[in-house]
N, C-alpha and C positions, 0 to 999 in steps of 0.2 A: 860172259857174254859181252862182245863191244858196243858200241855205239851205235857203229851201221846195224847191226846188226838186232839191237834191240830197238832202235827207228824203224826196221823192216816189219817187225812184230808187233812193233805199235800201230802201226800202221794197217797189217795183215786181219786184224782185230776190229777196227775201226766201221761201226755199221752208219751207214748212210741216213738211217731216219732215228739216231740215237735211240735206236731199241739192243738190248742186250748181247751181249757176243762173248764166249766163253767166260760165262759168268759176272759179266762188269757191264755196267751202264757205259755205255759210251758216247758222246755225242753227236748232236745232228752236223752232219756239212753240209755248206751251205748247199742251196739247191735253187738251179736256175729257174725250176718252175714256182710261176706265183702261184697266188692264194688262188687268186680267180682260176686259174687253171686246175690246180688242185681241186676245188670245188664244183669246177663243170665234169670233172673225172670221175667224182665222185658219184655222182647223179646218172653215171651210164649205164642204159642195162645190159646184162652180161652180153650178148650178141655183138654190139656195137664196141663196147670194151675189148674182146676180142679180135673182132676186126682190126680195130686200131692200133692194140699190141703188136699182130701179124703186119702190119703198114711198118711199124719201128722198128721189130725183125729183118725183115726186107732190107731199110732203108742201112742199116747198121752192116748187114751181109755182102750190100751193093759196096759199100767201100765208097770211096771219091773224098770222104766228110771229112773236116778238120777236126780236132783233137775238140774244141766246142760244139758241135754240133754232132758227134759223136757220143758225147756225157751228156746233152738235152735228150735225144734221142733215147739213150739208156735210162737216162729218168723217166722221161715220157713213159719206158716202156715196162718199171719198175712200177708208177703208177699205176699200170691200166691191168699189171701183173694181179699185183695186191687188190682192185677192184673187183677183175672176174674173182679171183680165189674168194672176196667176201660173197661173192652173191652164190659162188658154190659150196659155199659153208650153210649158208643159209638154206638154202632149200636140201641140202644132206638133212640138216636138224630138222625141218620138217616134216622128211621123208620118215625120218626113224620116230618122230613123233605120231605120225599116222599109223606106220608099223607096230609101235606098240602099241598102239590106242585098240590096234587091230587085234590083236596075242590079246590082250584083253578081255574082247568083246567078245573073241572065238573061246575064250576060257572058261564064259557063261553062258554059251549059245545053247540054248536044249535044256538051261536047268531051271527051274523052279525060280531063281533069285532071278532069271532076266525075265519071267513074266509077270514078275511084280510090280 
């Protein structure tokens, strides 16, 4: 393998929030968004998080944007990604924790142990 070539693969590998990529920790780059921003992103609820990823879609699709304002855009939009996905993790677990609670409570319905 060459140089270019293993540059290409270092690089191809290289995740953005230093979380893991075929099998290796890799680290964060840098990232135009602050804390404060980060942290008002975080706080969004899925609806509004949504909307706003579709506004960065958009604005990415439209084209016109310099080579910076295309990679804030993409953060922005990787933020707001990773946002909804937590809030629909969240409410999946406690759809399937109601679900079982349910399979449960139907497992003893009619017996002798639920009217005890």
């Amino acid at each position: 393998m060459n140089k270019e070539t293993s540059d290409k693969t270092a690089a191809d590998n290289t995740a953005v929030d230093g979380t893991e990529v075929d099998g290796t920790t890799q680290p964060a780059i840098a990232s135009s968004l602050s804390d404060k921003e980060r942290e008002a992103i975080a706080k969004l609820p899925y609806e509004q998080a949504r909307d706003q990823l579709i506004q960065a879609v958009q604005a990415l699709e439209a084209g016109g944007l310099d080579l910076d304002a295309s990679m804030r855009q993409w953060e922005i939009g990787e933020a707001l990604s990773k946002r909804a996905q937590k809030l629909l993790d969240q409410v999946r677990a406690k759809l399937d924790d109601a679900q079982a609670a349910q399979s449960s409570a139907g497992a003893s319905a009619g017996t002798q142990s639920n009217l005890e």
